[in-house]
Biopython code that builds the backbone (N, CA, C, O; Angstrom):
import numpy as np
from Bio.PDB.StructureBuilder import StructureBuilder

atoms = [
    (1, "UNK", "N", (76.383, 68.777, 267.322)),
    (1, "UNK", "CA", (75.386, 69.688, 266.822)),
    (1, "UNK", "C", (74.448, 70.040, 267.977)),
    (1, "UNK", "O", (74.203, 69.163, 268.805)),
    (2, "UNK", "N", (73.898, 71.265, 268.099)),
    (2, "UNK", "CA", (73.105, 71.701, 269.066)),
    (2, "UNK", "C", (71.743, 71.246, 268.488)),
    (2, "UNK", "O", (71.334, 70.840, 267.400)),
    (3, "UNK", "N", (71.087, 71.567, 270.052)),
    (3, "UNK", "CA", (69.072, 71.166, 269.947)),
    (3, "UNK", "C", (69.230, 72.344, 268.907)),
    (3, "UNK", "O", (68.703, 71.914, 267.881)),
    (4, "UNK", "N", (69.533, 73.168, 268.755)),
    (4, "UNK", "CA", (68.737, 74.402, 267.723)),
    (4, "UNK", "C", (68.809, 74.276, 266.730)),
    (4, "UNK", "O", (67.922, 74.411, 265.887)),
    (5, "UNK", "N", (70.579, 73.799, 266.508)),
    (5, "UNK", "CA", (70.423, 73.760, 265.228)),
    (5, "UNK", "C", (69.632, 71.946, 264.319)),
    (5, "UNK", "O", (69.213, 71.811, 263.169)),
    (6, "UNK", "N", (69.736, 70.798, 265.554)),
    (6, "UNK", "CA", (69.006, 69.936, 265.133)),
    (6, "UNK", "C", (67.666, 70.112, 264.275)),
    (6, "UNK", "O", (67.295, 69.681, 263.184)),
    (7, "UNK", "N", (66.996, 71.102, 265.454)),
    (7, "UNK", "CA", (65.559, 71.542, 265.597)),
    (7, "UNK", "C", (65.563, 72.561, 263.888)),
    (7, "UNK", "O", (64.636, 72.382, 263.098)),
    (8, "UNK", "N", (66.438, 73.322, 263.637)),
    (8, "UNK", "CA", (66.135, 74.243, 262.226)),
    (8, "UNK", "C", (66.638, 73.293, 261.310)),
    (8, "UNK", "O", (66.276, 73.471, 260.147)),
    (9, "UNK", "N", (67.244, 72.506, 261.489)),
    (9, "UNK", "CA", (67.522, 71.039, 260.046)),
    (9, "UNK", "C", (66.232, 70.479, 259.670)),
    (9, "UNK", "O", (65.747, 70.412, 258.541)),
    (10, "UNK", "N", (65.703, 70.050, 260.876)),
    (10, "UNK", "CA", (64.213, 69.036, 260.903)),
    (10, "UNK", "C", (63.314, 70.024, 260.254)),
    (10, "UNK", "O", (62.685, 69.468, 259.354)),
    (11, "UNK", "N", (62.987, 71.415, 260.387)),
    (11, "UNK", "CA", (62.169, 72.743, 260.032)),
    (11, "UNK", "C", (62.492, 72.688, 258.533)),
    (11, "UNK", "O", (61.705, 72.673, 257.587)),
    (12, "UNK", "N", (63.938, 72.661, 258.535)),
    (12, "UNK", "CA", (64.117, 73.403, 256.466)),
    (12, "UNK", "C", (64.123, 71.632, 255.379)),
    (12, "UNK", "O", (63.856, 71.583, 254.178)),
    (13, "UNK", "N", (64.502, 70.403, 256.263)),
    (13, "UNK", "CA", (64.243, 69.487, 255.332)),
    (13, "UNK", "C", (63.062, 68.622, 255.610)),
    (13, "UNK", "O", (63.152, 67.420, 255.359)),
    (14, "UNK", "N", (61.690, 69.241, 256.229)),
    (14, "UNK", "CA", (61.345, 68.569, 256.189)),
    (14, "UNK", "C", (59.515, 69.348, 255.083)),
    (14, "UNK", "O", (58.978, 70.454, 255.013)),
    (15, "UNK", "N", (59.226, 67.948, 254.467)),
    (15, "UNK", "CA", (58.449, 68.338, 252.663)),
    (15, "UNK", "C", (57.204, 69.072, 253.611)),
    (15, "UNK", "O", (56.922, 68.871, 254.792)),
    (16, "UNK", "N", (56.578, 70.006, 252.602)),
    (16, "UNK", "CA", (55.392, 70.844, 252.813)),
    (16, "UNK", "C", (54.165, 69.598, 252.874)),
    (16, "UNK", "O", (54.166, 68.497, 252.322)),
    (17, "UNK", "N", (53.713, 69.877, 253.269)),
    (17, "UNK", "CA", (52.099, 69.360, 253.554)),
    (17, "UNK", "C", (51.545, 69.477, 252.349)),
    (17, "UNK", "O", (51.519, 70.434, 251.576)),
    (18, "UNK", "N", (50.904, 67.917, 252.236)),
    (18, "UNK", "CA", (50.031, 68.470, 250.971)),
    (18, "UNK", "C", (49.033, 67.437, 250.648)),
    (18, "UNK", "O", (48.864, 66.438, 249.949)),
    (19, "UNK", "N", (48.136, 68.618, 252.006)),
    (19, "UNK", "CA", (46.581, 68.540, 252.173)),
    (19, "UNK", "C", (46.411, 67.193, 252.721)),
    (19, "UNK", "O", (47.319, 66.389, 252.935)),
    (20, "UNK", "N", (45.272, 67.042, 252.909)),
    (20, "UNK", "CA", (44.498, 66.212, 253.236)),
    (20, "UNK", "C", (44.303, 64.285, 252.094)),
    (20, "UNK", "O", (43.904, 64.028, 250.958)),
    (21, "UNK", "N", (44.822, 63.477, 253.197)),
    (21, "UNK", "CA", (44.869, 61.989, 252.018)),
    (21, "UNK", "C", (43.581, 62.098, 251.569)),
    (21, "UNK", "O", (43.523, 62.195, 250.343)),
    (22, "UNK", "N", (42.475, 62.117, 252.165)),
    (22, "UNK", "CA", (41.109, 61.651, 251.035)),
    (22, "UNK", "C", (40.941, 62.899, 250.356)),
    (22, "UNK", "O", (40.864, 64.071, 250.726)),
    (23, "UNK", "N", (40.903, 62.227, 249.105)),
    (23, "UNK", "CA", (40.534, 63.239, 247.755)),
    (23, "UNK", "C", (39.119, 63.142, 247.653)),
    (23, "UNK", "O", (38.422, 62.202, 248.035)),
    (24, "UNK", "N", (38.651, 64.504, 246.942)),
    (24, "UNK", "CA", (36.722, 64.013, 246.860)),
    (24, "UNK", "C", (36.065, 64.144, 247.639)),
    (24, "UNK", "O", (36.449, 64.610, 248.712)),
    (25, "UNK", "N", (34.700, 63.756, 247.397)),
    (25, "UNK", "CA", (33.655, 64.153, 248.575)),
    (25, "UNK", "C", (33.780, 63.185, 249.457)),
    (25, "UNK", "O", (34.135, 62.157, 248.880)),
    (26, "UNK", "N", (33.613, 62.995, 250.938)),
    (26, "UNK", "CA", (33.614, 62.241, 251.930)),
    (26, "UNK", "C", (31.837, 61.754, 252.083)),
    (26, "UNK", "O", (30.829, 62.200, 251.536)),
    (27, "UNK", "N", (32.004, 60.870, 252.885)),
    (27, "UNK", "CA", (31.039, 59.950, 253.336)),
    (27, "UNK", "C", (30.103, 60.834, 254.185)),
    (27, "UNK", "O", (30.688, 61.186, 255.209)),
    (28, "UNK", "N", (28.869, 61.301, 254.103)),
    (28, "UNK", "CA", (27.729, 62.000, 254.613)),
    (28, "UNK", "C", (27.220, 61.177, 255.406)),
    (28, "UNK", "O", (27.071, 59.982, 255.149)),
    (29, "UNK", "N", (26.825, 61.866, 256.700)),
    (29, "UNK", "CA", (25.363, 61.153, 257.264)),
    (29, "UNK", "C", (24.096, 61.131, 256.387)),
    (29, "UNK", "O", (23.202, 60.454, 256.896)),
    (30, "UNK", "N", (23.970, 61.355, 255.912)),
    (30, "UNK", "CA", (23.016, 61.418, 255.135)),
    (30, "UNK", "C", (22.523, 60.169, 253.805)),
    (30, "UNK", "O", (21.483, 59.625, 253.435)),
    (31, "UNK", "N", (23.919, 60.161, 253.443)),
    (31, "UNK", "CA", (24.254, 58.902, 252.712)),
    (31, "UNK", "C", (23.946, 57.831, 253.469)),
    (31, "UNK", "O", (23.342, 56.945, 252.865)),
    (32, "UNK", "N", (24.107, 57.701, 254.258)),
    (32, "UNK", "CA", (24.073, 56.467, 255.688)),
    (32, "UNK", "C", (22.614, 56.600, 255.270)),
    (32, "UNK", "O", (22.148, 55.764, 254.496)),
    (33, "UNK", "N", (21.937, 57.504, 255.688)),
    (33, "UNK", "CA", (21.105, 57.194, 256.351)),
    (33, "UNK", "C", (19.645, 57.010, 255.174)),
    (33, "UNK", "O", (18.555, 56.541, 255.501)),
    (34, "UNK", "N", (20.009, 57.507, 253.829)),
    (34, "UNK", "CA", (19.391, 57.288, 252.768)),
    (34, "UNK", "C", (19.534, 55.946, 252.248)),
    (34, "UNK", "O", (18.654, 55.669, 251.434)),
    (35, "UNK", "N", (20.560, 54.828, 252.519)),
    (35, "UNK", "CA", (20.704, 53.715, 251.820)),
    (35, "UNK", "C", (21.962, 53.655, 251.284)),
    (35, "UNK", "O", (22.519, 52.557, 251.278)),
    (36, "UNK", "N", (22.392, 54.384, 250.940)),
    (36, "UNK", "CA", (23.309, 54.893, 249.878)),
    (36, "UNK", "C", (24.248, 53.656, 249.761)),
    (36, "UNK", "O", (24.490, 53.255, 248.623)),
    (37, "UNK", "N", (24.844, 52.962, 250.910)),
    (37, "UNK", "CA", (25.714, 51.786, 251.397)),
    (37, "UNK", "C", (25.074, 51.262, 252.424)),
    (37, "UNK", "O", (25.281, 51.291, 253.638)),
    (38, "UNK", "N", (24.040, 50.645, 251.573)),
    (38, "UNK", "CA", (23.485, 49.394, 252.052)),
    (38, "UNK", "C", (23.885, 48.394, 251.059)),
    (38, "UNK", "O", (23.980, 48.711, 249.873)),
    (39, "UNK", "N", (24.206, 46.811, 251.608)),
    (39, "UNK", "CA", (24.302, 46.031, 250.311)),
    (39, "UNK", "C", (23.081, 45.416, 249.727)),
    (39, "UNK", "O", (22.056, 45.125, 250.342)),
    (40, "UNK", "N", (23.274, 45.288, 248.711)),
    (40, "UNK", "CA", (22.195, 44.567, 247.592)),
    (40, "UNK", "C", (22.045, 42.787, 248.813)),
    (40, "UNK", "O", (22.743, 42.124, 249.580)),
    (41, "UNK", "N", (20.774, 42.798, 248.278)),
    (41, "UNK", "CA", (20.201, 41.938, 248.329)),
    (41, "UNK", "C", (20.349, 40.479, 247.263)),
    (41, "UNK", "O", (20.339, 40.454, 246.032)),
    (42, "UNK", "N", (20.466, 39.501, 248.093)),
    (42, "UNK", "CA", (20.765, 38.034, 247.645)),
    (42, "UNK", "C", (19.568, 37.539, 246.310)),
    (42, "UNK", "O", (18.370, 37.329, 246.503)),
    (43, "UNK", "N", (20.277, 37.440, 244.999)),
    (43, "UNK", "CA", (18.803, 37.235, 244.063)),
    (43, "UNK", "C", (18.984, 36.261, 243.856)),
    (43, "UNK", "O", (18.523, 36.117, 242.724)),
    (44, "UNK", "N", (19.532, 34.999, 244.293)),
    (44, "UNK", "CA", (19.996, 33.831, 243.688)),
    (44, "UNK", "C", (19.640, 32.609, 244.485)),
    (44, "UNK", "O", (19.595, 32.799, 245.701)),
    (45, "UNK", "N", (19.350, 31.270, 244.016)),
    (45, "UNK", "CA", (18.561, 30.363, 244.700)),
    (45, "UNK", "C", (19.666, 29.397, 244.433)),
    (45, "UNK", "O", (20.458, 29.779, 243.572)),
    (46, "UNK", "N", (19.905, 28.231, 244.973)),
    (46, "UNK", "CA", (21.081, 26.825, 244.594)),
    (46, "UNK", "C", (19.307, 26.046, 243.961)),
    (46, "UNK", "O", (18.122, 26.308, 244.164)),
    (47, "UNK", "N", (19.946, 25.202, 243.290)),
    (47, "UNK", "CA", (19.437, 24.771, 242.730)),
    (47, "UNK", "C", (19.748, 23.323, 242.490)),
    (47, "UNK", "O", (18.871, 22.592, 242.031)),
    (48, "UNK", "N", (20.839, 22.902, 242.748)),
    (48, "UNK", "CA", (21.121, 21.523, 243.027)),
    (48, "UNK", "C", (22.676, 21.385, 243.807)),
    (48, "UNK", "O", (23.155, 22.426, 244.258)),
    (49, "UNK", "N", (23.114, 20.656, 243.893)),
    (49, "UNK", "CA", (24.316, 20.694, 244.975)),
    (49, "UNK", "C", (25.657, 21.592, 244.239)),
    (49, "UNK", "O", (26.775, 21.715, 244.738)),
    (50, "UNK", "N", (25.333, 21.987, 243.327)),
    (50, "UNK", "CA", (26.692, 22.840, 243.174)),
    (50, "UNK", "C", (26.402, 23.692, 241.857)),
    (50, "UNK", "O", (27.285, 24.209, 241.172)),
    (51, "UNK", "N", (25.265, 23.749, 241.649)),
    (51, "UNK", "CA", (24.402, 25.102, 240.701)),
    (51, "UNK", "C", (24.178, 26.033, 241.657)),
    (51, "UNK", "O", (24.070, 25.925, 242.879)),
    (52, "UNK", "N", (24.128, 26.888, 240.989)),
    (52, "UNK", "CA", (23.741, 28.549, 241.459)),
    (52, "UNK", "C", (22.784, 29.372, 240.728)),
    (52, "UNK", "O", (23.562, 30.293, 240.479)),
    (53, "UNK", "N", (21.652, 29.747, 240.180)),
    (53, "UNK", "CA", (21.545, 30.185, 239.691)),
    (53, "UNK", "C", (20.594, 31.934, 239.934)),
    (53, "UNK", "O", (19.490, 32.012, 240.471)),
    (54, "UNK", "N", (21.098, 32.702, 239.584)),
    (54, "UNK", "CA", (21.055, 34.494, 240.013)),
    (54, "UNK", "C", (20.865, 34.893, 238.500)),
    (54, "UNK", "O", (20.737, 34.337, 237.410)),
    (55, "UNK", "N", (20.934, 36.600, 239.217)),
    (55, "UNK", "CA", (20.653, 37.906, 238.345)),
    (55, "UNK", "C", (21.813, 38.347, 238.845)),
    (55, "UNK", "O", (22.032, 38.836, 239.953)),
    (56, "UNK", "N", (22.924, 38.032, 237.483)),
    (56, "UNK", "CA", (23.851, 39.045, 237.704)),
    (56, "UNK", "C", (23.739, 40.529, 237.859)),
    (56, "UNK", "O", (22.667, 41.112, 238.021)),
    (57, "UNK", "N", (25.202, 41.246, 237.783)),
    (57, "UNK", "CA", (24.870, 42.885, 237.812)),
    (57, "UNK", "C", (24.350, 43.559, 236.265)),
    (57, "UNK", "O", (24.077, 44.756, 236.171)),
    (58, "UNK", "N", (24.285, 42.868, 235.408)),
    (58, "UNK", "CA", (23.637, 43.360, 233.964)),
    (58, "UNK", "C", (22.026, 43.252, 233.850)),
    (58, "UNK", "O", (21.239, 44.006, 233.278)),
    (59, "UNK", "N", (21.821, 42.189, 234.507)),
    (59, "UNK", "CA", (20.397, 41.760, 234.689)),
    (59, "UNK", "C", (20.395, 40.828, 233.845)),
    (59, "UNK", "O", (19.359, 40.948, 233.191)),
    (60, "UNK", "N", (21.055, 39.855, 233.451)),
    (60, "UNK", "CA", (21.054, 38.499, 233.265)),
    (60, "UNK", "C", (20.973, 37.541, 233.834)),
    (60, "UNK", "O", (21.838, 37.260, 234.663)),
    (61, "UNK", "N", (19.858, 36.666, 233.578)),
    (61, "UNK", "CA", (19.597, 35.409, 234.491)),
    (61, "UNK", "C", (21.023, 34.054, 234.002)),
    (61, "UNK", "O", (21.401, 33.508, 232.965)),
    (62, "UNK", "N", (21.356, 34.031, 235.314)),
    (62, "UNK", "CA", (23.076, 33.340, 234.941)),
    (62, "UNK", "C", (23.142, 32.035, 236.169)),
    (62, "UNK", "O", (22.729, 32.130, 237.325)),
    (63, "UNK", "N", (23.885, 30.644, 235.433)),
    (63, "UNK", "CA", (23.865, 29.598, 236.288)),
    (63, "UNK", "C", (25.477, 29.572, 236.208)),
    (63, "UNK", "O", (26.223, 29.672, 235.234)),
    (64, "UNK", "N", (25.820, 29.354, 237.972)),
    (64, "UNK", "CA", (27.375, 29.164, 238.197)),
    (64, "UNK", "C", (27.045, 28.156, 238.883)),
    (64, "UNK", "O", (26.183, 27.862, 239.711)),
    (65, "UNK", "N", (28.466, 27.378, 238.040)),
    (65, "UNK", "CA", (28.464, 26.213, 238.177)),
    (65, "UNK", "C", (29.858, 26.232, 239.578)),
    (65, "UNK", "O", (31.045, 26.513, 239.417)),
    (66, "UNK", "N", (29.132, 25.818, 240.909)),
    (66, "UNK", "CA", (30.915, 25.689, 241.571)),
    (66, "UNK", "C", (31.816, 24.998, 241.231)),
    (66, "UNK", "O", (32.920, 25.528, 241.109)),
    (67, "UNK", "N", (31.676, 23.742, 240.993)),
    (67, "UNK", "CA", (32.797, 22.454, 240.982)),
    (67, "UNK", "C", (33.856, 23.464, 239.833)),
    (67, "UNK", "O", (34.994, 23.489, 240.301)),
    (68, "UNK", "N", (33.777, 24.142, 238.710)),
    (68, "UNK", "CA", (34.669, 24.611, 237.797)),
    (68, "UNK", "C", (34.537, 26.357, 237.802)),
    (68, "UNK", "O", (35.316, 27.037, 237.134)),
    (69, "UNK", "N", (33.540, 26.915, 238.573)),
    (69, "UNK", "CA", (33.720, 28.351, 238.479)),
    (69, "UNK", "C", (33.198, 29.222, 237.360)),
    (69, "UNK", "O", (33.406, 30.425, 237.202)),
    (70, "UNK", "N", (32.241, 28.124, 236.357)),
    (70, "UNK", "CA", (32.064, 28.723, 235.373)),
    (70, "UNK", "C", (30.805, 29.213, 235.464)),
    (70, "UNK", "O", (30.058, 28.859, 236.376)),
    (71, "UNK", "N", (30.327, 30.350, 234.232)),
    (71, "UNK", "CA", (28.918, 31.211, 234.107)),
    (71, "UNK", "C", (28.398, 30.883, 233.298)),
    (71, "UNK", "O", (29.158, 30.962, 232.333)),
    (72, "UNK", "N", (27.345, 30.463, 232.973)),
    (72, "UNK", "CA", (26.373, 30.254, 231.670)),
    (72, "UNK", "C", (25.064, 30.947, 231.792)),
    (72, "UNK", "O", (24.115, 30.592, 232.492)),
    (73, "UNK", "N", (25.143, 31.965, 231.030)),
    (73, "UNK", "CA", (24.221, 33.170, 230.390)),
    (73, "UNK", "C", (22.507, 32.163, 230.125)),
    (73, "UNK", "O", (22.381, 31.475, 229.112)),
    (74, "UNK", "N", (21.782, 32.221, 230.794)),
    (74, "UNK", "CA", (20.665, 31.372, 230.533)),
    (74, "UNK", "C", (19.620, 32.287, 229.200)),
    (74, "UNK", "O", (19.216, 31.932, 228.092)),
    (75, "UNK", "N", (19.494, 33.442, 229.914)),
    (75, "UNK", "CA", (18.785, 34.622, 229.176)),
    (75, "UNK", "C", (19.305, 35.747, 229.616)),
    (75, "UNK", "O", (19.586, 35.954, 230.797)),
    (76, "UNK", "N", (19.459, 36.520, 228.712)),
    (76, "UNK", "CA", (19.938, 37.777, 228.618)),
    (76, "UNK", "C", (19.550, 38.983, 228.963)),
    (76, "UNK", "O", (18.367, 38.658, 228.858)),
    (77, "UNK", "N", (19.479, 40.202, 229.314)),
    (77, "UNK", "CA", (19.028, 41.084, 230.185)),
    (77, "UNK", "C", (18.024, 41.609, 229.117)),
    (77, "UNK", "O", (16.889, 41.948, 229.453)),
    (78, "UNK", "N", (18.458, 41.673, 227.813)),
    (78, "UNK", "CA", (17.390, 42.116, 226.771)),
    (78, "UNK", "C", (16.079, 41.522, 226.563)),
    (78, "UNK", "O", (15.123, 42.033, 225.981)),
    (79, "UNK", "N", (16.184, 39.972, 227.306)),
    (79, "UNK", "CA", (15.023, 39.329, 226.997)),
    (79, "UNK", "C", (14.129, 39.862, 228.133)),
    (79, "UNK", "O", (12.899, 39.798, 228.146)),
    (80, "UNK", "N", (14.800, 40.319, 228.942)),
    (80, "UNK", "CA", (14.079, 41.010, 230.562)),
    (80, "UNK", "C", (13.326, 41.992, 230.264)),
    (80, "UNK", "O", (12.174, 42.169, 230.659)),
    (81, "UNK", "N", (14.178, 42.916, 229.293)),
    (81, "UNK", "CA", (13.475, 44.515, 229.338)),
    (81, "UNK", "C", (12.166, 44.018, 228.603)),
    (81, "UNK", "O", (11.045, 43.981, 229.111)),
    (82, "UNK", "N", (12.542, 43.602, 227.177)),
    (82, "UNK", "CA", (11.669, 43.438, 226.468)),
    (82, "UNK", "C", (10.303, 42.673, 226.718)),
    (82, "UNK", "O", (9.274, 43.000, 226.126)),
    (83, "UNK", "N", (10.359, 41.600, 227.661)),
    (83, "UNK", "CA", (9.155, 40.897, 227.900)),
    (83, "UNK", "C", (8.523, 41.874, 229.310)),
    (83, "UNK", "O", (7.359, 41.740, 229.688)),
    (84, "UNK", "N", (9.530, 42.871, 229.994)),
    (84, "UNK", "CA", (9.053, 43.232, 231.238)),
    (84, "UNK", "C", (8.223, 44.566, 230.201)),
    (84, "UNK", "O", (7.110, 44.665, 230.718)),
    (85, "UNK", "N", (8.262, 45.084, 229.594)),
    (85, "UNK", "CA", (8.396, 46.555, 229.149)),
    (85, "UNK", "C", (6.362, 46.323, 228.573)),
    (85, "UNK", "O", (5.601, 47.257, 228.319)),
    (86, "UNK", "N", (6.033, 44.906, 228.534)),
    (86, "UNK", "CA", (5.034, 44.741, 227.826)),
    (86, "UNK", "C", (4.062, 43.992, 228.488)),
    (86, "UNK", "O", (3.304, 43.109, 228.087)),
    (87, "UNK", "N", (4.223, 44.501, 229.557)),
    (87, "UNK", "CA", (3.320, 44.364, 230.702)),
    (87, "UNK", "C", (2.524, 45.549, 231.265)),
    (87, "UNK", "O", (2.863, 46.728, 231.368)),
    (88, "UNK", "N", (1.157, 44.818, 231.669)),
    (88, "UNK", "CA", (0.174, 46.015, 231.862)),
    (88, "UNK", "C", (0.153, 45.873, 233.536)),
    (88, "UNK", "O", (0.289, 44.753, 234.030)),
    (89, "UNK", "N", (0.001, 46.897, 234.274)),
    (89, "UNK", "CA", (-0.383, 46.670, 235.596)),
    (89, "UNK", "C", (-1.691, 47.187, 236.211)),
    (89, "UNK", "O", (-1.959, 46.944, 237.388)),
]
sb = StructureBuilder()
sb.init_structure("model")
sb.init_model(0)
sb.init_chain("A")
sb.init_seg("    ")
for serial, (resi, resn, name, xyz) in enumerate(atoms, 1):
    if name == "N":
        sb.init_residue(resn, " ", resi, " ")
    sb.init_atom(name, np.array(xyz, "f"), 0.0, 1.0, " ", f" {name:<3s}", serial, name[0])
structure = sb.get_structure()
Protein backbone atom coordinates (compact mmCIF):
# COMPACT_ATOMS: atom_id res chain seq x y z
CA UNK A 1 0.00 0.00 0.00
CA UNK A 2 1.26 3.48 -0.76
CA UNK A 3 2.00 6.67 1.81
CA UNK A 4 -1.21 8.11 0.03
CA UNK A 5 -3.22 5.78 0.14
CA UNK A 6 -2.09 4.86 3.95
CA UNK A 7 -2.44 8.61 4.62
CA UNK A 8 -6.48 8.74 3.00
CA UNK A 9 -7.34 5.36 5.19
CA UNK A 10 -6.07 7.18 8.48
CA UNK A 11 -8.29 10.59 7.02
CA UNK A 12 -11.73 8.47 6.22
CA UNK A 13 -11.45 5.99 9.45
CA UNK A 14 -10.52 8.06 11.65
CA UNK A 15 -13.94 9.38 14.38
CA UNK A 16 -14.86 13.23 14.19
CA UNK A 17 -13.88 15.28 17.09
CA UNK A 18 -16.14 15.82 19.62
CA UNK A 19 -15.27 18.95 21.29
CA UNK A 20 -13.61 19.66 24.06
CA UNK A 21 -13.29 16.80 27.40
CA UNK A 22 -14.34 19.41 30.11
CA UNK A 23 -18.00 19.89 30.00
CA UNK A 24 -19.36 23.16 31.85
CA UNK A 25 -18.00 26.14 33.13
CA UNK A 26 -14.21 26.00 33.83
CA UNK A 27 -12.28 27.21 36.77
CA UNK A 28 -12.00 31.30 36.82
CA UNK A 29 -9.39 33.42 38.23
CA UNK A 30 -11.63 34.92 39.91
CA UNK A 31 -12.96 31.97 41.71
CA UNK A 32 -9.35 31.57 42.99
CA UNK A 33 -9.17 34.52 44.00
CA UNK A 34 -12.68 35.05 45.80
CA UNK A 35 -12.26 31.84 48.02
CA UNK A 36 -14.31 29.88 46.05
CA UNK A 37 -11.66 26.66 46.68
CA UNK A 38 -10.38 27.35 49.68
CA UNK A 39 -10.81 24.46 52.22
CA UNK A 40 -13.00 24.69 55.24
CA UNK A 41 -11.54 25.09 58.27
CA UNK A 42 -10.81 22.38 61.12
CA UNK A 43 -14.03 22.63 63.75
CA UNK A 44 -13.13 19.76 65.77
CA UNK A 45 -11.10 19.32 69.05
CA UNK A 46 -9.82 15.37 70.34
CA UNK A 47 -10.97 15.13 73.34
CA UNK A 48 -9.47 12.12 74.79
CA UNK A 49 -7.15 9.59 73.10
CA UNK A 50 -9.41 8.36 70.47
CA UNK A 51 -12.66 10.79 70.66
CA UNK A 52 -13.17 13.35 68.20
CA UNK A 53 -15.53 15.55 68.65
CA UNK A 54 -16.73 18.33 65.52
CA UNK A 55 -19.49 20.05 63.52
CA UNK A 56 -20.27 17.92 60.92
CA UNK A 57 -21.41 19.17 57.32
CA UNK A 58 -25.26 19.45 58.60
CA UNK A 59 -24.25 21.40 61.57
CA UNK A 60 -24.43 18.77 64.05
CA UNK A 61 -22.32 18.60 67.00
CA UNK A 62 -20.96 14.80 66.45
CA UNK A 63 -18.37 12.51 68.56
CA UNK A 64 -16.19 9.93 66.38
CA UNK A 65 -15.13 7.47 68.03
CA UNK A 66 -11.61 6.06 66.18
CA UNK A 67 -10.93 2.67 67.72
CA UNK A 68 -14.52 1.51 65.72
CA UNK A 69 -15.23 4.44 63.22
CA UNK A 70 -18.38 5.19 64.65
CA UNK A 71 -20.62 8.74 64.87
CA UNK A 72 -22.75 9.67 67.69
CA UNK A 73 -25.09 12.64 67.00
CA UNK A 74 -24.58 14.59 70.44
CA UNK A 75 -27.09 17.50 69.36
CA UNK A 76 -28.61 18.11 66.37
CA UNK A 77 -28.33 21.00 63.97
CA UNK A 78 -32.00 22.02 64.96
CA UNK A 79 -30.99 22.50 68.44
CA UNK A 80 -28.29 25.06 66.84
CA UNK A 81 -30.67 27.10 64.78
CA UNK A 82 -33.12 27.27 67.36
CA UNK A 83 -31.07 28.30 70.46
CA UNK A 84 -28.75 30.47 67.91
CA UNK A 85 -31.89 32.25 66.22
CA UNK A 86 -32.73 33.66 69.91
CA UNK A 87 -30.02 35.57 70.52
CA UNK A 88 -29.71 39.28 70.81
CA UNK A 89 -26.47 41.02 69.73
Amino acid sequence: MSTTASLRMCVLLTPPDEGPRVKGQRIRLQDIIDGEYAPKKLNGSWIGPDEFLYQNHWGEISLLNMNNLSERVLMSNTTMVSSSSGLKL
